[in-house]
C-alpha positions in Angstrom: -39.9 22.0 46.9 -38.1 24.3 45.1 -34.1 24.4 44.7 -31.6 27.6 45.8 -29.8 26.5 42.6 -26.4 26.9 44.9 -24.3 24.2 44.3 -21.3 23.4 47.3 -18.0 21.8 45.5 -15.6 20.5 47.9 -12.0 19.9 46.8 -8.8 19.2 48.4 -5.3 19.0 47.2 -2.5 17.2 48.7 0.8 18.0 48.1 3.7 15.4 48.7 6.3 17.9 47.5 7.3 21.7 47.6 7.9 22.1 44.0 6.1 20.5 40.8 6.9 21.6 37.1 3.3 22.2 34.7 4.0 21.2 31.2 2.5 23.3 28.7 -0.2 20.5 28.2 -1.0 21.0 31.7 0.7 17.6 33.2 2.9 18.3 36.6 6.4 16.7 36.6 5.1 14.3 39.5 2.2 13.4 39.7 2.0 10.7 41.9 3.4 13.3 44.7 -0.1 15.7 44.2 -3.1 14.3 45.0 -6.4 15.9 43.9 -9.9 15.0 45.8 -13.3 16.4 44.9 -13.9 18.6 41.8 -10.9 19.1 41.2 -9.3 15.5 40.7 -11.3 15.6 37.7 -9.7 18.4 35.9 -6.3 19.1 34.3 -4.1 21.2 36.7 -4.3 23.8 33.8 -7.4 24.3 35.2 -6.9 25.2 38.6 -4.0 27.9 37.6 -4.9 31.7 37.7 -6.4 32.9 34.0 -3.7 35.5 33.8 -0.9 32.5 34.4 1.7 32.7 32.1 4.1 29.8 31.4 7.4 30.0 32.7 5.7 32.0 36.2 
């Protein structure tokens, strides 16, 4: 049997609050008040911002 080689990542993000700062490291201010499921609990936030993010947006 051969493979498609398409791979389906589900991820969900749950946000507890409005507002979160993003260090420059790429840690939120409060992180107990975002949770992550799926691919992308196992990245940094940096991660998951736009590439043309600039800090301080």
């Amino acid at each position: 049997m051969k493979s498609s080689g398409a791979v389906t990542q589900t991820s969900f993000v749950h946000p507890e609050a409005m507002q979160f700062e993003i260090f420059p490291e790429g840690n939120i201010s409060e992180p107990d008040l975002l949770i992550l499921e799926g691919d992308f609990s196992r990245q940094n936030i940096s991660k998951m911002l736009p590439l043309d993010y600039q800090f301080g947006n």
